[in-house]
VMD Tcl script that builds the backbone (N, CA, C; Angstrom):
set m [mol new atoms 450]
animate dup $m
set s [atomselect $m all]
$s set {name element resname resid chain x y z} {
  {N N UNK 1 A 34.863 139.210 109.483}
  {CA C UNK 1 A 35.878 140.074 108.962}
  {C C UNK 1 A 37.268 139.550 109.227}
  {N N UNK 2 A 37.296 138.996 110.271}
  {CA C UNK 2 A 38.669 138.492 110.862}
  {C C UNK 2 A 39.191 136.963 109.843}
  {N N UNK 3 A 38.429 136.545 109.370}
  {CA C UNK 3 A 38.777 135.174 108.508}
  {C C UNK 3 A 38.931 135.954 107.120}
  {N N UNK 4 A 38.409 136.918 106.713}
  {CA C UNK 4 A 38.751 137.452 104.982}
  {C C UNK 4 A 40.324 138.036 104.720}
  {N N UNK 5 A 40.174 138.510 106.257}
  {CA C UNK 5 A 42.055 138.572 106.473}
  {C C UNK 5 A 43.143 137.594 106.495}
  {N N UNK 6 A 42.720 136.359 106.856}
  {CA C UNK 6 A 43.661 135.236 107.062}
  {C C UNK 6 A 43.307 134.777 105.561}
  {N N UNK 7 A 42.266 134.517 104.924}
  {CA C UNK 7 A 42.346 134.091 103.439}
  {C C UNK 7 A 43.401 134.195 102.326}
  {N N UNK 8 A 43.907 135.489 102.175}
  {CA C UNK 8 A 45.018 135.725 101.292}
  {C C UNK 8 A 46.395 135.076 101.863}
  {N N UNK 9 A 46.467 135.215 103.407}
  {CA C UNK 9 A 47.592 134.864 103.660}
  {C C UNK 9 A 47.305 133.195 103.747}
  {N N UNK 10 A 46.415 132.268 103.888}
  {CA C UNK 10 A 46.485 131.066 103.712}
  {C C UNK 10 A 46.482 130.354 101.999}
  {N N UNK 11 A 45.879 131.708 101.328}
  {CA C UNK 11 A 45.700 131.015 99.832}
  {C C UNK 11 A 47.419 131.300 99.351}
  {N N UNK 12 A 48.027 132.000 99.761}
  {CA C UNK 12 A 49.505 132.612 99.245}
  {C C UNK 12 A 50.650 131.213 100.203}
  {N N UNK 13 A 49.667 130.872 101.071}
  {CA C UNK 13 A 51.080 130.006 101.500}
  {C C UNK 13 A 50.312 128.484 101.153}
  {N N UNK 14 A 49.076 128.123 100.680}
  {CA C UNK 14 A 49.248 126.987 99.872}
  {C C UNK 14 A 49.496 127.030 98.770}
  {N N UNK 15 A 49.757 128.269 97.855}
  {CA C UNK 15 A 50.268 128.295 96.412}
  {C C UNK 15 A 52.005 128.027 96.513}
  {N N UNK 16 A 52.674 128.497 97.672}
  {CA C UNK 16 A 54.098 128.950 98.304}
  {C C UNK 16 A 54.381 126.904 98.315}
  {N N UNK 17 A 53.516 126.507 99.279}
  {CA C UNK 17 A 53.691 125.203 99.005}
  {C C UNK 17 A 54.020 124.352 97.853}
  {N N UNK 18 A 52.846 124.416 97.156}
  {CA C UNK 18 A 52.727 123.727 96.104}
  {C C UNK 18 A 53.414 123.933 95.104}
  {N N UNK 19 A 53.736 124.987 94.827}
  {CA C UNK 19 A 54.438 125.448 93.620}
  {C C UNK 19 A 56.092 125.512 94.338}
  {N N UNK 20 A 56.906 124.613 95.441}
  {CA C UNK 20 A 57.845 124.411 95.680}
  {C C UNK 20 A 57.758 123.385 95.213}
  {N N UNK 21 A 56.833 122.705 96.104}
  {CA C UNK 21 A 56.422 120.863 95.414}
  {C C UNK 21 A 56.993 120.774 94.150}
  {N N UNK 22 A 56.429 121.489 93.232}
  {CA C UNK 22 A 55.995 121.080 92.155}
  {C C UNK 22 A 57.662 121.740 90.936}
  {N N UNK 23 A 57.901 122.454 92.255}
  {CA C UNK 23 A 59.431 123.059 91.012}
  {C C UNK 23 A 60.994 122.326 91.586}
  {N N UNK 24 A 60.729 121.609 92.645}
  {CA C UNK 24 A 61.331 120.268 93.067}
  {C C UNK 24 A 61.290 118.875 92.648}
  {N N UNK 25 A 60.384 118.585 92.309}
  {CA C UNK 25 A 59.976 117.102 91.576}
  {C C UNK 25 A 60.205 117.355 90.316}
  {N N UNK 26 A 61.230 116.185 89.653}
  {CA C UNK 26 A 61.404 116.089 88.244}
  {C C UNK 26 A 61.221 114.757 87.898}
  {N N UNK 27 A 60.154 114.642 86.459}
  {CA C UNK 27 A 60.066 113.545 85.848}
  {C C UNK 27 A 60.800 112.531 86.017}
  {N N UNK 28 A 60.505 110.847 85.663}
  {CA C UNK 28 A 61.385 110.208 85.751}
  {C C UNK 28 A 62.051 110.378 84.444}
  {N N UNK 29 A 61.760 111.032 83.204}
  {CA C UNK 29 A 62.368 110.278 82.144}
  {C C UNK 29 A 63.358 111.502 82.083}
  {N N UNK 30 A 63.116 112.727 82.970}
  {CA C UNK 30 A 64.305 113.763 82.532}
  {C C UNK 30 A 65.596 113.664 83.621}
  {N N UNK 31 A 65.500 112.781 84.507}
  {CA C UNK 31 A 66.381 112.067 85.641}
  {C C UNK 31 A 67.552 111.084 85.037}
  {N N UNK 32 A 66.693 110.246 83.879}
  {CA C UNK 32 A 67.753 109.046 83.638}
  {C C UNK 32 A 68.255 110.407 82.216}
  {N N UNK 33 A 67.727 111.252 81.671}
  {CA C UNK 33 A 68.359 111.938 80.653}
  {C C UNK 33 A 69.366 112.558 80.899}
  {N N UNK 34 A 69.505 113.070 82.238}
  {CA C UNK 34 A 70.277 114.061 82.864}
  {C C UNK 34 A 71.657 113.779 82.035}
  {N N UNK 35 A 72.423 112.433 82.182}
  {CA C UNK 35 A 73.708 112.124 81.626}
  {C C UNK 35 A 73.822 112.639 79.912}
  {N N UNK 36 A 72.757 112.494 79.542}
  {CA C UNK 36 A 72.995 112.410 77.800}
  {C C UNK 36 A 72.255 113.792 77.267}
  {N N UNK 37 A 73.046 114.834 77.708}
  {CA C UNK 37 A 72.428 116.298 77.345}
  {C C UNK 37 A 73.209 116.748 75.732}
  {N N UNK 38 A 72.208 117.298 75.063}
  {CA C UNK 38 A 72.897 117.787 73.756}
  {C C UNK 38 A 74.437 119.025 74.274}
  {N N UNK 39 A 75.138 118.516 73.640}
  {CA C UNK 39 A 76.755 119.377 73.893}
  {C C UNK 39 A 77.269 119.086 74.701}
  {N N UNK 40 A 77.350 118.273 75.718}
  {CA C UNK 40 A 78.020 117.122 76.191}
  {C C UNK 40 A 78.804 116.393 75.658}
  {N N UNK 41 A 79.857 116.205 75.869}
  {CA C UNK 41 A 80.708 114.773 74.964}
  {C C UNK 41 A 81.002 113.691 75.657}
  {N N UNK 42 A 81.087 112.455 75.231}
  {CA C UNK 42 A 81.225 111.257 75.470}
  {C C UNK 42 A 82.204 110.561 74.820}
  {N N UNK 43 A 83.568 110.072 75.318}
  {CA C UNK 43 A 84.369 109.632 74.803}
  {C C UNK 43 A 84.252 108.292 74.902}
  {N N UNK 44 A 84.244 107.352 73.799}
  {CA C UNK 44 A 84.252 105.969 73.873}
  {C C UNK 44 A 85.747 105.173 72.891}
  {N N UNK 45 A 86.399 104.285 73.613}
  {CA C UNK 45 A 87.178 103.495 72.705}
  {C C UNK 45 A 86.498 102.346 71.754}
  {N N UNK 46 A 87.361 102.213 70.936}
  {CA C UNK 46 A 86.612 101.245 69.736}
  {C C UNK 46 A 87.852 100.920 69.028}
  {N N UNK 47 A 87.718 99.857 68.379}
  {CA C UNK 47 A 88.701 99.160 67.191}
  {C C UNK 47 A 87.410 98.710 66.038}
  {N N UNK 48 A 87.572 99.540 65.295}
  {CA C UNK 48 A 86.774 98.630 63.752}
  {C C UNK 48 A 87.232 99.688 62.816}
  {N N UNK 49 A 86.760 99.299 61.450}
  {CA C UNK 49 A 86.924 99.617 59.948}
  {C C UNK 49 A 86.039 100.030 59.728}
  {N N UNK 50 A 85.965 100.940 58.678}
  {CA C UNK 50 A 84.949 101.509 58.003}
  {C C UNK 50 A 85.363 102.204 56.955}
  {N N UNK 51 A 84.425 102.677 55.809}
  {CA C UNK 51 A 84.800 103.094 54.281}
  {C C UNK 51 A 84.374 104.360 54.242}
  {N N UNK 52 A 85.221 105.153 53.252}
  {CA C UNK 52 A 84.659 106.595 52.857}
  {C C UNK 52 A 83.420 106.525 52.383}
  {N N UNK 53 A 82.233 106.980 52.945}
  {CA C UNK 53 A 81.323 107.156 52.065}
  {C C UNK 53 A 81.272 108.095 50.735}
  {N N UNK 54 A 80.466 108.040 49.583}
  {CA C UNK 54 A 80.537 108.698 48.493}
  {C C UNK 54 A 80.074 110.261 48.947}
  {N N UNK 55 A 79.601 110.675 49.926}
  {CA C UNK 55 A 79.053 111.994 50.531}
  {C C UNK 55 A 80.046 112.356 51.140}
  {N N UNK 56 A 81.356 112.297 51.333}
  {CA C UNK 56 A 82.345 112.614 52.104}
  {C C UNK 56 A 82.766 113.878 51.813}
  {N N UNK 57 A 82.397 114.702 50.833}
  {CA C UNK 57 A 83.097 115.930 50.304}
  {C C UNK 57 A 82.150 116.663 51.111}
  {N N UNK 58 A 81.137 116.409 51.938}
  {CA C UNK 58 A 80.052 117.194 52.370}
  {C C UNK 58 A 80.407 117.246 53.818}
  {N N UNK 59 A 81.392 116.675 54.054}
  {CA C UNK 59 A 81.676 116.964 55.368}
  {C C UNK 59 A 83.561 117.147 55.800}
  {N N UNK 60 A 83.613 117.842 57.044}
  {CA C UNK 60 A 84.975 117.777 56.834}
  {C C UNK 60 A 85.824 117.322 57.957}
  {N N UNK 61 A 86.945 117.506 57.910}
  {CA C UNK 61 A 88.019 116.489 59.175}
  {C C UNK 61 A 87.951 117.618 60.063}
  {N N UNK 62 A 88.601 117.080 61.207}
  {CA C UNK 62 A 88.993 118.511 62.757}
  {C C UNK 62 A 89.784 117.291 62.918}
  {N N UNK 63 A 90.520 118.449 63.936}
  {CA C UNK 63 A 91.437 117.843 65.115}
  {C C UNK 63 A 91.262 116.927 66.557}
  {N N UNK 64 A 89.974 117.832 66.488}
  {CA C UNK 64 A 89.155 117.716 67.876}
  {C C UNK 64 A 87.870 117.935 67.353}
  {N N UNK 65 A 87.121 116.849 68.180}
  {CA C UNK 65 A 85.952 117.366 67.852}
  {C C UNK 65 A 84.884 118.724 67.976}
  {N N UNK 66 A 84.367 119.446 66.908}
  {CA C UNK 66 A 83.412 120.783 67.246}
  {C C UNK 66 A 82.947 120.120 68.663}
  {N N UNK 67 A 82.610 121.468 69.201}
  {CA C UNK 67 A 81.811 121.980 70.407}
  {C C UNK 67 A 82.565 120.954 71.837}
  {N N UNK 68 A 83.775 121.043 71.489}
  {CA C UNK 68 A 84.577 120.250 72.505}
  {C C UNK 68 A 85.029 121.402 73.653}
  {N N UNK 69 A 85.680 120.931 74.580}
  {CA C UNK 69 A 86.809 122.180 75.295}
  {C C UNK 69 A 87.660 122.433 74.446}
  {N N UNK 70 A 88.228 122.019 73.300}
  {CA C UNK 70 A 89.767 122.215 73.221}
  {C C UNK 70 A 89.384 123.675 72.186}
  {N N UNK 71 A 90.228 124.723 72.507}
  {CA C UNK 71 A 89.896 125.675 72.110}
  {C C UNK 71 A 90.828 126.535 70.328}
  {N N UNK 72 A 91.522 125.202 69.820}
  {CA C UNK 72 A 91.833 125.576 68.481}
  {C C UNK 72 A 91.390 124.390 68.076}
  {N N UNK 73 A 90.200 124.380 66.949}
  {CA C UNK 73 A 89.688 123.655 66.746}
  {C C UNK 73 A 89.804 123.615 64.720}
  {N N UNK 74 A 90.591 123.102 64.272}
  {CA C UNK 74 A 91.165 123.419 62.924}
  {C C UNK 74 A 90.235 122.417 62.194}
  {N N UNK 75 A 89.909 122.669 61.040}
  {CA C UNK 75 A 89.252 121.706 59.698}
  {C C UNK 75 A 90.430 121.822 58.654}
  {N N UNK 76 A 90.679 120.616 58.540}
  {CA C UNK 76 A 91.779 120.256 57.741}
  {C C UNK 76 A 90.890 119.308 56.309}
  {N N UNK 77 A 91.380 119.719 54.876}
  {CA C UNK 77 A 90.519 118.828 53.808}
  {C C UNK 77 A 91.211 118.010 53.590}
  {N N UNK 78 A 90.344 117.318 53.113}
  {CA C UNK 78 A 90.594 115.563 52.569}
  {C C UNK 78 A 91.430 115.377 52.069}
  {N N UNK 79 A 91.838 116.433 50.823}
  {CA C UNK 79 A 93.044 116.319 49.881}
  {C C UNK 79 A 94.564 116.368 51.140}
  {N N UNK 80 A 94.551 117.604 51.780}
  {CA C UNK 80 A 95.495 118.025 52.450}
  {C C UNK 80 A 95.740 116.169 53.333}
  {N N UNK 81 A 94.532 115.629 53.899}
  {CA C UNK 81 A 94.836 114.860 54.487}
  {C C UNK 81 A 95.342 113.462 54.241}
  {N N UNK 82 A 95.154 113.461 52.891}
  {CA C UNK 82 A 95.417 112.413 52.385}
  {C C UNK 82 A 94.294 111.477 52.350}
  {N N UNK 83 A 93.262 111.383 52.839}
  {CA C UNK 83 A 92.122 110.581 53.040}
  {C C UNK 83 A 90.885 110.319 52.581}
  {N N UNK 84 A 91.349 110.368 51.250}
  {CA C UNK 84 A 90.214 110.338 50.163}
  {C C UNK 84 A 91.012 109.435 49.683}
  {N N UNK 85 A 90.156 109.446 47.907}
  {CA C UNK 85 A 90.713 108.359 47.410}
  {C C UNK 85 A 92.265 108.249 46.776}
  {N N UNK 86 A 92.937 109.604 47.229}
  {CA C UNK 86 A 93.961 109.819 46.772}
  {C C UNK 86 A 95.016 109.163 47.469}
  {N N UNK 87 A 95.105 108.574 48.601}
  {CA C UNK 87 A 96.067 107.667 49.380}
  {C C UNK 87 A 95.124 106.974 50.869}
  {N N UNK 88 A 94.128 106.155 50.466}
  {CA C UNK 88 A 93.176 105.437 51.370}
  {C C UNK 88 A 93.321 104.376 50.335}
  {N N UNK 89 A 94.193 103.352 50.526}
  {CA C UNK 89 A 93.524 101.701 50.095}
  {C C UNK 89 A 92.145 101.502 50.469}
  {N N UNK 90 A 91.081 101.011 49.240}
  {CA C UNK 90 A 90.095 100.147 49.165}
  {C C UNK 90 A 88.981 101.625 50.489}
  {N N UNK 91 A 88.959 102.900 50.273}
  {CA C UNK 91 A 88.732 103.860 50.979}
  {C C UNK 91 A 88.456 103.096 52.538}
  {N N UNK 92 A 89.754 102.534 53.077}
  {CA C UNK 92 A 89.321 101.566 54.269}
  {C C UNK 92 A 89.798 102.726 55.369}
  {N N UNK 93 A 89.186 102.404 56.212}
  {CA C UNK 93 A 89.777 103.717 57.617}
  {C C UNK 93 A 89.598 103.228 58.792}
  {N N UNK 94 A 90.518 103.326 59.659}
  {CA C UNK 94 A 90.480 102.528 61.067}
  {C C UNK 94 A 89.927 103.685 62.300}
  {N N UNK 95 A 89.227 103.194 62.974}
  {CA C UNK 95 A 88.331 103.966 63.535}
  {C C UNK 95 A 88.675 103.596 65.107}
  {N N UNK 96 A 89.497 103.953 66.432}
  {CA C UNK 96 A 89.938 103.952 66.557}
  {C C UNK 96 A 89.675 104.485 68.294}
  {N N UNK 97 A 88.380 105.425 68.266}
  {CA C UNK 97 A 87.842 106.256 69.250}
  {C C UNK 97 A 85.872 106.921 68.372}
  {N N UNK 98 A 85.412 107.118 69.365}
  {CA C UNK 98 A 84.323 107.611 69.208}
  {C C UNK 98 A 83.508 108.472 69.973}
  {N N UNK 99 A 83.424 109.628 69.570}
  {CA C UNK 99 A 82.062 110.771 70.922}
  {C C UNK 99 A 81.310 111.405 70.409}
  {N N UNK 100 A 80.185 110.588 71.486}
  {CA C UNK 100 A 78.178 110.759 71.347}
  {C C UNK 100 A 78.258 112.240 72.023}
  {N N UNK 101 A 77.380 112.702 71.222}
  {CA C UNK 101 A 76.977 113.620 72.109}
  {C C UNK 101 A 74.849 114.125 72.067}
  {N N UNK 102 A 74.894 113.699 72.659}
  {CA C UNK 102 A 73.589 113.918 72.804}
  {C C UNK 102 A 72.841 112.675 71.949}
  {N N UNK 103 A 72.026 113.396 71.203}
  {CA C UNK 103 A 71.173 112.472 69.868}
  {C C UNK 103 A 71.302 112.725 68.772}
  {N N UNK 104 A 72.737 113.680 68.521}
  {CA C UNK 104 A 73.200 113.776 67.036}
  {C C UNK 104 A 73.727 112.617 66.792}
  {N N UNK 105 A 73.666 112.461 65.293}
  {CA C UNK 105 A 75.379 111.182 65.416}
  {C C UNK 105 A 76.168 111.305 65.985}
  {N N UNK 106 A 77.663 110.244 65.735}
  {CA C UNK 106 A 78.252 110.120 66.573}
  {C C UNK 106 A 79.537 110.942 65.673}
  {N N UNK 107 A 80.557 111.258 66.353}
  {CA C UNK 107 A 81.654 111.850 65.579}
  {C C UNK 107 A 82.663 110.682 66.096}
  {N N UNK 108 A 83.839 110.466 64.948}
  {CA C UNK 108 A 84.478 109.210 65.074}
  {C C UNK 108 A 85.983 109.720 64.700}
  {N N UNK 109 A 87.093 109.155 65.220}
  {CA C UNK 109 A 88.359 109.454 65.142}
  {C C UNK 109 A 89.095 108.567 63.909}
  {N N UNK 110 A 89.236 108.640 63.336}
  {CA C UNK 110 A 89.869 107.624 61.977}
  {C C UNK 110 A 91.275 108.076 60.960}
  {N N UNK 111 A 91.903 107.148 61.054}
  {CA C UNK 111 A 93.090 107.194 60.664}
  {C C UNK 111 A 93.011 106.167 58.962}
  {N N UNK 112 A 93.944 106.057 58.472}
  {CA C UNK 112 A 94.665 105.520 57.385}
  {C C UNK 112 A 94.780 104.159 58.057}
  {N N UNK 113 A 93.868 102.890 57.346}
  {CA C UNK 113 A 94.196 101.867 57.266}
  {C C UNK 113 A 95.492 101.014 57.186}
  {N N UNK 114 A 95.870 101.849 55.880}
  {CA C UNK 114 A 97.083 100.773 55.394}
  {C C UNK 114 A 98.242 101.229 56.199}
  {N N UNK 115 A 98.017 102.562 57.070}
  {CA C UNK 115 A 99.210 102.611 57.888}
  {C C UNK 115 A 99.319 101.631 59.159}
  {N N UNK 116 A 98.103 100.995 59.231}
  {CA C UNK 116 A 97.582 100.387 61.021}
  {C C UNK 116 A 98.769 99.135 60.284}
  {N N UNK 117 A 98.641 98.856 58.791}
  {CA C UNK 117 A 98.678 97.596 58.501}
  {C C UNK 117 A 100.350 97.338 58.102}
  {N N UNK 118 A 100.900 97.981 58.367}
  {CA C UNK 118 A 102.925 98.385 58.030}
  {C C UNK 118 A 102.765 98.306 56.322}
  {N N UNK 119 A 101.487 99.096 55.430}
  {CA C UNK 119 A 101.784 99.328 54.386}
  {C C UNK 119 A 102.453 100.343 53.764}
  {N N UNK 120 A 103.438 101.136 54.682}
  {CA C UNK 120 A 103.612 102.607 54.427}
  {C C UNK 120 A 105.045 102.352 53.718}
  {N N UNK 121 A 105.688 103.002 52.631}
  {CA C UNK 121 A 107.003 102.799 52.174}
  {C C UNK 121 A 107.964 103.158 53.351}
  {N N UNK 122 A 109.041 102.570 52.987}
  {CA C UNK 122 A 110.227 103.052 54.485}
  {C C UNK 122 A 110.580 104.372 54.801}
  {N N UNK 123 A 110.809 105.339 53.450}
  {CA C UNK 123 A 110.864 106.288 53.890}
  {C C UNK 123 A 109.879 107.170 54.169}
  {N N UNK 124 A 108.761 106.521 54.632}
  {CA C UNK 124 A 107.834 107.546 54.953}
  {C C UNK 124 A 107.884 108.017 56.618}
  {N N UNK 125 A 107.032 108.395 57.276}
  {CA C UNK 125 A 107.204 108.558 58.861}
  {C C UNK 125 A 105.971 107.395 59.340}
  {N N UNK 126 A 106.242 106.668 60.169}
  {CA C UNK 126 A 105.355 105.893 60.806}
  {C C UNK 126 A 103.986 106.304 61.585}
  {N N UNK 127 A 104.435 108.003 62.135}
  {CA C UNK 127 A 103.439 108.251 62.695}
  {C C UNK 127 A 102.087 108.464 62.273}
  {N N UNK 128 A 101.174 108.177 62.948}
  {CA C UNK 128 A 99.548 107.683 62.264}
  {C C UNK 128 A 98.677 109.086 62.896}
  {N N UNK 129 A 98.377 109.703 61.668}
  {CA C UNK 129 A 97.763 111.001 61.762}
  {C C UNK 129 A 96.097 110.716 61.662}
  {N N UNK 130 A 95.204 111.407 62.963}
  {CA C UNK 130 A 94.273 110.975 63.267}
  {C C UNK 130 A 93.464 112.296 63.302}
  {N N UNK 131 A 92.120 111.798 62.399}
  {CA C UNK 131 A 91.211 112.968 62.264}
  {C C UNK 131 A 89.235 112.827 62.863}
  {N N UNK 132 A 88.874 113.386 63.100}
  {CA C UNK 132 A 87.771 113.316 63.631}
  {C C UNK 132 A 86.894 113.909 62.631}
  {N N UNK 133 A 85.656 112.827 62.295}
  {CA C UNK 133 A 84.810 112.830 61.392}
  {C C UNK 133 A 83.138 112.573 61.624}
  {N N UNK 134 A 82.499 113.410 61.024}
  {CA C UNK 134 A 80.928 113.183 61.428}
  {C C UNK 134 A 80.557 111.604 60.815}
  {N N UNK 135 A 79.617 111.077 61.779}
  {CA C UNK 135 A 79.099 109.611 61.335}
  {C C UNK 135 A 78.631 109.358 59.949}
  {N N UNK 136 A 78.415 110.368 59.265}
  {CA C UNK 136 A 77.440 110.161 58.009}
  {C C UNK 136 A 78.447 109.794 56.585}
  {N N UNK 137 A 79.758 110.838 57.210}
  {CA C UNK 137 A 80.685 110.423 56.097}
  {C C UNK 137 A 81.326 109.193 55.974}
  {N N UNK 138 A 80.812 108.256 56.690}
  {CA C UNK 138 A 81.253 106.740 57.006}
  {C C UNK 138 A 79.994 105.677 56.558}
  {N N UNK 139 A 80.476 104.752 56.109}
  {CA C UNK 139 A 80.227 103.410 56.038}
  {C C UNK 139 A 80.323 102.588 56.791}
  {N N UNK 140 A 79.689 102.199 57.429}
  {CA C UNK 140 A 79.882 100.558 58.347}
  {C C UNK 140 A 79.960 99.314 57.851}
  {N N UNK 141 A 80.511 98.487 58.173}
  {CA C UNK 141 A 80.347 96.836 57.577}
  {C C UNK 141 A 78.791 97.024 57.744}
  {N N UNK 142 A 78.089 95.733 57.152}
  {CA C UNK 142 A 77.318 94.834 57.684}
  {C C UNK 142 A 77.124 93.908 57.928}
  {N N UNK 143 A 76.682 93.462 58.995}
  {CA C UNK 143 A 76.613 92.328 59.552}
  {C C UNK 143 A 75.300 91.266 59.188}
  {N N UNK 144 A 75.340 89.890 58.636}
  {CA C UNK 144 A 74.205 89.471 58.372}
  {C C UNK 144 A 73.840 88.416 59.132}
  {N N UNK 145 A 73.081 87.510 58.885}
  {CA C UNK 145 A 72.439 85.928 59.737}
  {C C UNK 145 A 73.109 85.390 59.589}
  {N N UNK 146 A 73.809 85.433 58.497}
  {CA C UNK 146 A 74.674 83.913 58.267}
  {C C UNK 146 A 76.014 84.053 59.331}
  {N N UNK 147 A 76.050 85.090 59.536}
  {CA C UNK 147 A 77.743 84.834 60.257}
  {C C UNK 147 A 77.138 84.456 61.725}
  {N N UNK 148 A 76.135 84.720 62.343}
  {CA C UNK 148 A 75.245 84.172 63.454}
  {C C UNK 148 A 74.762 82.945 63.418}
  {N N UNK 149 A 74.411 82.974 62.155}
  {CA C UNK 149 A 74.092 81.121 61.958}
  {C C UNK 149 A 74.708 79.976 62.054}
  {N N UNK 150 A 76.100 79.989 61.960}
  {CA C UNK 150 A 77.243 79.039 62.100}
  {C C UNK 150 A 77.338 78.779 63.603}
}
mol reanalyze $m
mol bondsrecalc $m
mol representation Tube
mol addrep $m
């Protein structure tokens, strides 16, 4: 009789155990994930070019990127911005900054080419107005063998 009594209290403190064990130990692959959580942002610098894609009306400019801290977060259109084909030479766009966030695409900061390039008339203002754009509405170069092959 005296051991059916200690039973519950030994089966309750190897479950007490184990199930600490077991809510303490984390995978290896959710350890190295820890850094790259969806809604997270990641700010990266960059210098390259890239083209309006023809899907560009399907997406739109900000100030800042969605789901950032910054808490006025405005969508400004293409027309307003000038950054269509209505004042973008050769739809070229200088890209400038970039933030991952998670395993969506990437959202990218891009300005007016021909302003990087002193194509702007004199009386215009020099300053270079910069908008943040989803990856899809972009074009990348490509890169082939031959420029590796040399």
């Amino acid at each position: 009789m005296l051991r059916n009594k200690f039973l519950p209290l030994s089966l309750l403190a190897a479950l007490t155990l184990l199930g600490t064990a077991t809510l303490n130990s984390t995978p290896a692959h959710a350890a190295n994930n820890a850094g790259v959580r969806p809604g997270s942002l990641t700010y990266h610098k960059t210098d390259q070019f890239a083209t309006i894609g023809t899907n560009y009306k399907s997406f739109k400019l900000y100030n800042h990127v969605p789901n950032s801290k910054y808490k006025q977060i405005k969508t400004i259109s293409w027309k307003k911005a000038k950054m269509s084909s209505y004042g973008v030479v050769n739809n070229a766009v200088h890209i400038d900054m970039f933030a991952s966030q998670g395993l969506q695409y990437n959202w990218y900061r891009i300005s007016k080419a021909n302003v990087l390039r002193n194509r702007t008339p004199n009386n215009q203002q020099k300053k270079v107005q910069k908008y943040w754009v989803y990856g899809q509405a972009l074009v990348f170069p490509k890169t082939t063998q031959l420029v590796f092959a040399k």
